[in-house]
C-alpha positions as a LaTeX table, in Angstrom:
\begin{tabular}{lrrr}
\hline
Residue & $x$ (\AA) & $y$ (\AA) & $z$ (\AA) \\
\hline
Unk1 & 58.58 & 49.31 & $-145.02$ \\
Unk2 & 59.70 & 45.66 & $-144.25$ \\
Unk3 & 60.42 & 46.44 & $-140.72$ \\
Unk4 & 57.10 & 48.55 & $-140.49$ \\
Unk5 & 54.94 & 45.92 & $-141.34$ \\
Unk6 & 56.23 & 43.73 & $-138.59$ \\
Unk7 & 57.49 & 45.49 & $-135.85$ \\
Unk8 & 55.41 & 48.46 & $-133.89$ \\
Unk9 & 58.25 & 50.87 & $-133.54$ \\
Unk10 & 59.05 & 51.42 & $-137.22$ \\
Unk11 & 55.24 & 51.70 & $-137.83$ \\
Unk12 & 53.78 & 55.47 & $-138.78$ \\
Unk13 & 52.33 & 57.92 & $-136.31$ \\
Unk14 & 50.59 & 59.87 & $-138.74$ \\
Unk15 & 47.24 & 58.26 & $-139.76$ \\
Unk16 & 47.24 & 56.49 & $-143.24$ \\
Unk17 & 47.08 & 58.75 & $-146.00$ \\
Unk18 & 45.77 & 57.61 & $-149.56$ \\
Unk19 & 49.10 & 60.09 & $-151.03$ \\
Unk20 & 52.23 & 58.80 & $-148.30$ \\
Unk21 & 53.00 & 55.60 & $-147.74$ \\
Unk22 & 54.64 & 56.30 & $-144.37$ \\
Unk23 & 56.84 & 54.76 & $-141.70$ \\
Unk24 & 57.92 & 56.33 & $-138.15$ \\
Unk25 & 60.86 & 57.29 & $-140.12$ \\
Unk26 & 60.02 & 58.12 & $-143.90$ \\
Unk27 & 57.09 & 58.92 & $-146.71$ \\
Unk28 & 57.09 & 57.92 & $-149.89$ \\
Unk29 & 55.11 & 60.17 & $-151.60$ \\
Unk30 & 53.40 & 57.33 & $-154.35$ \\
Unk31 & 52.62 & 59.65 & $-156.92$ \\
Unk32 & 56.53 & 61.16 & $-157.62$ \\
Unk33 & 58.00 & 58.20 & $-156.17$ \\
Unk34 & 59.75 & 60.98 & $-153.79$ \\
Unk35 & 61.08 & 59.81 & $-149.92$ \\
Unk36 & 61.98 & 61.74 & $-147.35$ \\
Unk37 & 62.12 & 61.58 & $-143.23$ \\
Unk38 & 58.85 & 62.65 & $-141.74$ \\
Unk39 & 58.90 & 65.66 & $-139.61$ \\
Unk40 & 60.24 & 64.85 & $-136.06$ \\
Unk41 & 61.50 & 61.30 & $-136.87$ \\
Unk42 & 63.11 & 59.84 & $-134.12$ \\
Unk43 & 66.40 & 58.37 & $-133.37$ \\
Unk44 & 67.11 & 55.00 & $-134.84$ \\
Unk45 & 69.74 & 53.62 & $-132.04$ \\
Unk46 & 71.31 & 49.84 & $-132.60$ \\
Unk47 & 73.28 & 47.42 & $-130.94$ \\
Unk48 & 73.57 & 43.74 & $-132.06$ \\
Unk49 & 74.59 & 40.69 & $-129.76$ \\
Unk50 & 74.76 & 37.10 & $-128.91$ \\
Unk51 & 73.07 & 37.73 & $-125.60$ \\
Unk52 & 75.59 & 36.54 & $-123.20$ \\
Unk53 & 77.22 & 37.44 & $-120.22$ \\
Unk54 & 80.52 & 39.08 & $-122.08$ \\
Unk55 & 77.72 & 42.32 & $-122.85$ \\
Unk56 & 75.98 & 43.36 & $-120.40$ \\
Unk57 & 72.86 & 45.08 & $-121.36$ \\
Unk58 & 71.41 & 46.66 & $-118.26$ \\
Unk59 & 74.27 & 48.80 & $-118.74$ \\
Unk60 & 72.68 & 50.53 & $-121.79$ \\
Unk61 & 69.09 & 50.04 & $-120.30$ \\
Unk62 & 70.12 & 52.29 & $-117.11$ \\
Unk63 & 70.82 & 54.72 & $-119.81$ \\
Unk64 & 68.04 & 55.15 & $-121.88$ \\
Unk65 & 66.13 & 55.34 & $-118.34$ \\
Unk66 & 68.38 & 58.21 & $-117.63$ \\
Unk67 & 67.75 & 59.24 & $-121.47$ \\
Unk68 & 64.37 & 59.18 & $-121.07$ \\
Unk69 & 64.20 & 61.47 & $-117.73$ \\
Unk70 & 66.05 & 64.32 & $-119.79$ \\
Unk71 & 63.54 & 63.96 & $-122.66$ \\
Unk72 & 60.57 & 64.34 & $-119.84$ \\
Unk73 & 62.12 & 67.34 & $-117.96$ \\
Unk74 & 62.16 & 69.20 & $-121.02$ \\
Unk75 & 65.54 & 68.81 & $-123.03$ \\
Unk76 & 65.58 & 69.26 & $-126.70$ \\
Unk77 & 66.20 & 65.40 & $-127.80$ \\
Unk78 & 64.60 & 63.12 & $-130.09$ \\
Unk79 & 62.72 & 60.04 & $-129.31$ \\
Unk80 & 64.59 & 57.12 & $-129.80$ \\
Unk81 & 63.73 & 53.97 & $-131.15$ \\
Unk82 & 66.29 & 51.23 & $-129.99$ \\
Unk83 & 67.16 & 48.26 & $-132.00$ \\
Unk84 & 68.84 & 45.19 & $-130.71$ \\
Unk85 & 69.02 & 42.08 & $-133.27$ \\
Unk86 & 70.58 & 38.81 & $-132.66$ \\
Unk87 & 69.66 & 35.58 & $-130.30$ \\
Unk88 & 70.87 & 34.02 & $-127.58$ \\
Unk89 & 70.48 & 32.83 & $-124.13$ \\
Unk90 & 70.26 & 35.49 & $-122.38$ \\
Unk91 & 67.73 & 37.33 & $-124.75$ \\
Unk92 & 64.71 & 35.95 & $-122.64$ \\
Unk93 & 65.99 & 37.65 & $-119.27$ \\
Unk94 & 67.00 & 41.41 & $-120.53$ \\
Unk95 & 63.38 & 41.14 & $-122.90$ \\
Unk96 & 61.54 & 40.81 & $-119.50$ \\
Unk97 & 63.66 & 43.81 & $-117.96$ \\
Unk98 & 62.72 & 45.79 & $-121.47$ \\
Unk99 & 58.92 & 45.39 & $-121.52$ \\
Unk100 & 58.86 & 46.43 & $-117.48$ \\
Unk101 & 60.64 & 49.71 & $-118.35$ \\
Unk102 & 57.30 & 51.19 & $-119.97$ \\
Unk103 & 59.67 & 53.86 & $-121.28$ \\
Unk104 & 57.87 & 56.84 & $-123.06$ \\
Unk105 & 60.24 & 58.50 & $-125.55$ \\
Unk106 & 62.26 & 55.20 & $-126.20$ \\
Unk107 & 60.92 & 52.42 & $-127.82$ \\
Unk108 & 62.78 & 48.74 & $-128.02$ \\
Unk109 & 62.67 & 46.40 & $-130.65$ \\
Unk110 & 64.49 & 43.14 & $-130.29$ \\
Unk111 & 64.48 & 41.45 & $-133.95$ \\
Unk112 & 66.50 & 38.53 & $-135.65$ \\
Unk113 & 67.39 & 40.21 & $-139.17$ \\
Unk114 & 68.09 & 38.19 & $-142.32$ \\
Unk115 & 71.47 & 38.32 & $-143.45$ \\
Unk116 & 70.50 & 40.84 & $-146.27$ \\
Unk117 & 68.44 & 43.23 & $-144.14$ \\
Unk118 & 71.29 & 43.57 & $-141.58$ \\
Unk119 & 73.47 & 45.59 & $-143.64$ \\
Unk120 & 70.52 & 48.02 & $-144.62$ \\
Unk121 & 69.58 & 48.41 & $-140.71$ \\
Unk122 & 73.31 & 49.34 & $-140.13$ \\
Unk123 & 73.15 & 52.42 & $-142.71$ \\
Unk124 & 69.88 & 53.39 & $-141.61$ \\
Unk125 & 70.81 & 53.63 & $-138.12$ \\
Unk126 & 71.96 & 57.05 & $-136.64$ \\
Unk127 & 74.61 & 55.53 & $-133.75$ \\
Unk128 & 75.16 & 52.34 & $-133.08$ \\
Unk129 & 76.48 & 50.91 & $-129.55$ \\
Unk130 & 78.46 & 48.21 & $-128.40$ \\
Unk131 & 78.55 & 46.76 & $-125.24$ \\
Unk132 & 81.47 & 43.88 & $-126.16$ \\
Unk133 & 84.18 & 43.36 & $-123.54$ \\
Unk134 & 86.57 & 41.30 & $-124.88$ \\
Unk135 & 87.39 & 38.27 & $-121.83$ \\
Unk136 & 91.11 & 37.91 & $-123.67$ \\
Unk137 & 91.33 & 41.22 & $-123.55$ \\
Unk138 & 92.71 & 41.27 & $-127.03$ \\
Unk139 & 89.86 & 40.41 & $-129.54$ \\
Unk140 & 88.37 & 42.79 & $-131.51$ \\
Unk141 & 84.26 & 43.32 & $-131.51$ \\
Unk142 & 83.44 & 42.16 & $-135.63$ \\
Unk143 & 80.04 & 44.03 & $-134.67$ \\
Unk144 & 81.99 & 47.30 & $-135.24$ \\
Unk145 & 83.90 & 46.64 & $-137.95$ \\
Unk146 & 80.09 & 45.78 & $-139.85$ \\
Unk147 & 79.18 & 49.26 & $-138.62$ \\
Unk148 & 81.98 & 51.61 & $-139.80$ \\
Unk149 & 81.68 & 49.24 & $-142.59$ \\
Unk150 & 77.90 & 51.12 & $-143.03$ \\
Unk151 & 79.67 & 53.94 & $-141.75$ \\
Unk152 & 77.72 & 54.33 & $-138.68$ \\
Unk153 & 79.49 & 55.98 & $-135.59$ \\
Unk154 & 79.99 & 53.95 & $-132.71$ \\
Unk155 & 79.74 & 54.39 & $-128.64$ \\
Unk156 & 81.69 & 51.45 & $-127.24$ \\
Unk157 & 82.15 & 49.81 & $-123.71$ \\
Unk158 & 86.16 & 50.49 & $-122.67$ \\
Unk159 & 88.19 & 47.28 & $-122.55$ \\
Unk160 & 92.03 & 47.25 & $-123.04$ \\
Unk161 & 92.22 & 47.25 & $-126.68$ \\
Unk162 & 89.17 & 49.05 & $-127.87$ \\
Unk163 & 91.01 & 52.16 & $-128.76$ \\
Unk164 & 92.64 & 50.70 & $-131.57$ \\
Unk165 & 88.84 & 49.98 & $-133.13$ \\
Unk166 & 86.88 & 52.74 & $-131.74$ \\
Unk167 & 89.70 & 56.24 & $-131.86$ \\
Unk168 & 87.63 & 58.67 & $-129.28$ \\
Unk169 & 86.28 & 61.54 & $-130.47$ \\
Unk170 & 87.36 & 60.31 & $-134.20$ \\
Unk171 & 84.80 & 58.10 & $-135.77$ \\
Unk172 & 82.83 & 57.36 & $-132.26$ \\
Unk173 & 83.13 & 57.47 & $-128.18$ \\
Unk174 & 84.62 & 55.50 & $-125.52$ \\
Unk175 & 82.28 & 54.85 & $-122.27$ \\
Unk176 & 83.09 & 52.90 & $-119.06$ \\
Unk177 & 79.86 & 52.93 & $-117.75$ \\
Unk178 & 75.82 & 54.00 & $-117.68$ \\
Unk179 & 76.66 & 57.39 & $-117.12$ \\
Unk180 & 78.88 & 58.13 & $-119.04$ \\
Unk181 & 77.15 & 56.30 & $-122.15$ \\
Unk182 & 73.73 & 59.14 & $-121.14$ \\
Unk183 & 76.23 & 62.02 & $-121.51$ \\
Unk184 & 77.07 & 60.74 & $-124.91$ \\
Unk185 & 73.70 & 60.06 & $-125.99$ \\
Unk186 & 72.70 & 63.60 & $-124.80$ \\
Unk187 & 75.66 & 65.50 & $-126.57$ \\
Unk188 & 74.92 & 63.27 & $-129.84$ \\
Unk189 & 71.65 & 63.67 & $-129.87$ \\
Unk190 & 70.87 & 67.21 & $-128.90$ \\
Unk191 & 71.94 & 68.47 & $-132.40$ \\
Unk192 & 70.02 & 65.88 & $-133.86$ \\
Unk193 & 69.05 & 65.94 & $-136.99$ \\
Unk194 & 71.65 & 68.78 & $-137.71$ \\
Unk195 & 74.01 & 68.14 & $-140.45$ \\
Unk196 & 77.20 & 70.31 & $-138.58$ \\
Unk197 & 76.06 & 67.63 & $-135.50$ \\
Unk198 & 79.10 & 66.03 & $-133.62$ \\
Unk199 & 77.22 & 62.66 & $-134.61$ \\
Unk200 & 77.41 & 63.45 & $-138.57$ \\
Unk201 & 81.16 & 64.64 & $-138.13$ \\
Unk202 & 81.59 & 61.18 & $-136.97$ \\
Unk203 & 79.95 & 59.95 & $-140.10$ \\
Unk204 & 81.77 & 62.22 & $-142.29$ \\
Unk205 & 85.35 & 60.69 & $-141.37$ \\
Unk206 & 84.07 & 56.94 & $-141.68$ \\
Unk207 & 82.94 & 57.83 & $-145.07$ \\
Unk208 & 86.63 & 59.37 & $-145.97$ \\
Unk209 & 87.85 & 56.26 & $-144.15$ \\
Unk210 & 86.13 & 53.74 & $-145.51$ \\
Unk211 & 86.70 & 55.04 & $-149.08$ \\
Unk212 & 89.92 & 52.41 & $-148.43$ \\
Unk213 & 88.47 & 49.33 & $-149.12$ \\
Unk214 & 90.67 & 45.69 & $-148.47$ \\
Unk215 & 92.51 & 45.11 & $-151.41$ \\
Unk216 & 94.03 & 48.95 & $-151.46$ \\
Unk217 & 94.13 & 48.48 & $-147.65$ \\
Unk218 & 96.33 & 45.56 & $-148.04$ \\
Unk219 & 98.58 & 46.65 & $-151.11$ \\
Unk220 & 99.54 & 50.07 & $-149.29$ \\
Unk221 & 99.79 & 47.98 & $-145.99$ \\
Unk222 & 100.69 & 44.62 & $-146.24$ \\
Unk223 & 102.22 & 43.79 & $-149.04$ \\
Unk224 & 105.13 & 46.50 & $-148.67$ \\
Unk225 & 106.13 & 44.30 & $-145.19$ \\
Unk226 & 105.85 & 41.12 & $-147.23$ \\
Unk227 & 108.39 & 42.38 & $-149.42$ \\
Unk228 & 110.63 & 43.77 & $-147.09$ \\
Unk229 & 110.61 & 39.68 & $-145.43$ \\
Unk230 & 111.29 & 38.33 & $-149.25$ \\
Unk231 & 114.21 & 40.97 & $-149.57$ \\
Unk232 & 115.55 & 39.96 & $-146.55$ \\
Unk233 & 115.15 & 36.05 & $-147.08$ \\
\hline
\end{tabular}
């Protein structure tokens, strides 16, 4: 409801009622205290950056363009409503290129989230993409790790050491380019909301994986090495 009341793509297209308090994406029904999705909810799509040249967002725009033209010729996807949070300097220049795209079936919505609210996007979200290309090479995006964290499933840009973030086909997909990243969106999406989906399957294995949390992460991991070191020593 937070996001509703100030930002057009999260508000209702139902008109009010004086029983729902709705959103684009849920009801509460006030008098059991009951929420579910409205019928036909779109897509909830996010990315998050620092809006600099290391992502390169026209990249993802080209594809929701392309997105959009399978929506129009008839194939069975949802809407999507596409969040990208963050600031930086180049948020100015791709905000210009998003309100020229007058896009019909995807809607944009470019917000700066509160630390507490980010988190809560993250799980809402039904994919999230990242466009980080690492300049070392070597770096892993932290952008990522927040969403498996949420256990959201992840398309990511291809850079040399992606793969040992982002396992294709496992808990998200690998793209290299605009193309490729509209075939995913259309295979993802075309079960959508479907609980067998590809997309949930993805969600399903974060969940198992993220079960580990640090501390049992690092006793099962780490610590065994750091006492085969002390042994040796």
């Amino acid at each position: 409801m937070k996001l509703a009341n100030e930002y057009s793509p999260f508000k209702a297209r139902e008109p009010e009622d004086p029983v729902f308090e709705r959103t684009a994406f849920t009801e509460l029904d006030t008098s059991s205290g009951d929420v579910a999705y409205t019928s036909s909810h779109p897509a909830l799509l996010l990315s998050s950056t620092s809006w600099t040249e290391d992502e390169d967002f026209s990249i993802l725009l080209k594809a929701l363009i392309e997105y959009e033209k399978l929506v129009v010729s008839g194939q069975k996807l949802p809407s999507l409503v596409c969040v990208i949070t963050g600031k930086g300097p180049l948020k100015d220049y791709y905000g210009k290129q998003i309100e020229q795209l007058q896009l019909k079936h995807v809607q944009f919505c470019t917000p700066w989230l509160e630390a507490e609210d980010y988190p809560v996007l993250l799980g809402s979200a039904d994919l999230g993409v990242c466009l980080h290309r690492s300049s070392s090479g070597l770096d892993l995006p932290m952008k990522v790790v927040d969403m498996f964290g949420c256990c959201l499933p992840v398309c990511a840009i291809y850079f040399n050491c992606i793969h040992e973030l982002v396992r294709h086909e496992e808990n998200g997909l690998i793209f290299r380019d605009a193309c490729e990243l509209t075939s995913q969106l259309k295979m993802l999406f075309s079960e959508f909301p479907n609980a067998d989906s590809k997309l949930q399957q993805f969600r399903n294995y974060l969940r198992q994986t993220y079960q580990v949390r640090w501390h049992k992460n690092w006793d099962q991991t780490v610590l065994p090495l750091l006492n085969q070191l002390l042994h040796r020593s």
